[in-house]
N, C-alpha and C positions, 0 to 999 in steps of 0.2 A: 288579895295579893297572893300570888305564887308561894311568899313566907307564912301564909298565914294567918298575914298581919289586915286589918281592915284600912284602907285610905277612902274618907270624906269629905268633902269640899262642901258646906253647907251654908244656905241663908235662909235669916230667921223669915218666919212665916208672913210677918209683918214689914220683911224686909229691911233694918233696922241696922242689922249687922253681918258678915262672911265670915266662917270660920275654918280652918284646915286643924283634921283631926287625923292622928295616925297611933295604932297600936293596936291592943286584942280587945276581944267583947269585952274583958272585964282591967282591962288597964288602959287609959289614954297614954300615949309615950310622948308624944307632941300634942300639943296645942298650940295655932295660934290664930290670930295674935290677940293677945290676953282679956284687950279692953271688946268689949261685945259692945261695940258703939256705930257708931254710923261712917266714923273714922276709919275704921277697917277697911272699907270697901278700895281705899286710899294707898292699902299696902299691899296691894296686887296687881298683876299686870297679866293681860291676857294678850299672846298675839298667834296670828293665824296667818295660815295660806292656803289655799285651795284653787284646784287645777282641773277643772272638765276635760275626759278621753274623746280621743277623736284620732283621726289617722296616724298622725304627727306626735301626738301627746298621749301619756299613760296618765291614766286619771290618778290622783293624791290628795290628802286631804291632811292639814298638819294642825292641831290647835294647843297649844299650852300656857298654862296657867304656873307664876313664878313667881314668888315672893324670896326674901332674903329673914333671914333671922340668927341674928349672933356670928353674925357673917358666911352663914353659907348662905350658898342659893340651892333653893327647893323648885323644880320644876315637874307639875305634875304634868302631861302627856296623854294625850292620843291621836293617831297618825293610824293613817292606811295608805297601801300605796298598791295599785289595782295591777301595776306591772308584771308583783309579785304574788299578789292576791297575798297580803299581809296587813293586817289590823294589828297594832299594841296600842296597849294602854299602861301607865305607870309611872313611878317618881323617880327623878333621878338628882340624887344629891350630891351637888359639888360645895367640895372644900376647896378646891383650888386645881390648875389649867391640869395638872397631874393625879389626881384624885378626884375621882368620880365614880356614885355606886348608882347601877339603875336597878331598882326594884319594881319588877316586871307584876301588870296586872294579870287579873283572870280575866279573859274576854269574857266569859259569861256573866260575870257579875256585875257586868257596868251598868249604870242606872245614870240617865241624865246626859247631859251635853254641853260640856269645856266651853263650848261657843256661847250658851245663855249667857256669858256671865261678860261677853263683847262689851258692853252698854254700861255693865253693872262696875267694873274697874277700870284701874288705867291702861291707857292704849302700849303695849311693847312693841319693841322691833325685833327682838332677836328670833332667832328660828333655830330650834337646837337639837342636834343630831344626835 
């Protein structure tokens, strides 16, 4: 992250259980959600869009991953939109319609892809700006 801070979205090897981890190499800040069970997979929502360029249309591609705990919503992110030639990635926590903080990733350090996890959790609708 931009802060610093490391954000992971991880399942286990055996595939068993998803975990969201956020804070430094040597302090977890979040963890969740707590039970490392097969239940997990249950309290996330993965929803997407994507948009092929062509004459008419500017290519885009939106995928996020959002879970809730202790009432906010966590939505991690990654979006590119070919218009602008702009790729981010990063979490954006809302407490409410007037409170929102996005904590912007490092593009170089992304590993992996928001979309593997389509199959792996529940389907969302929302698409969040």
């Amino acid at each position: 992250m931009k802060n610093g801070k490391q954000l992971s979205v991880c399942i286990d090897k055996d595939e068993k259980y998803i975990v969201y981890r956020y804070g430094s190499k040597n302090k977890i800040e979040l963890e969740y959600p707590k039970e490392k069970d097969f239940s997990s997979f249950k309290k996330f929502e993965y929803s997407g869009w994507s948009r092929g360029g062509g004459i008419k249309n500017s290519a885009m591609e939106l995928k996020y991953l959002a879970f809730t705990n202790n009432g906010i919503k966590y939505v991690v992110y990654d979006t590119y939109f070919l218009e602008v030639d702009k790729l981010e990635a990063g979490i954006k926590v809302i407490e409410s319609e007037n409170k929102i903080t996005d904590l912007k990733g490092l593009k170089k350090s992304r590993k992996g892809n928001l979309s593997d996890l389509k199959d792996k959790v529940n389907e969302g609708e929302e698409l969040y700006d």
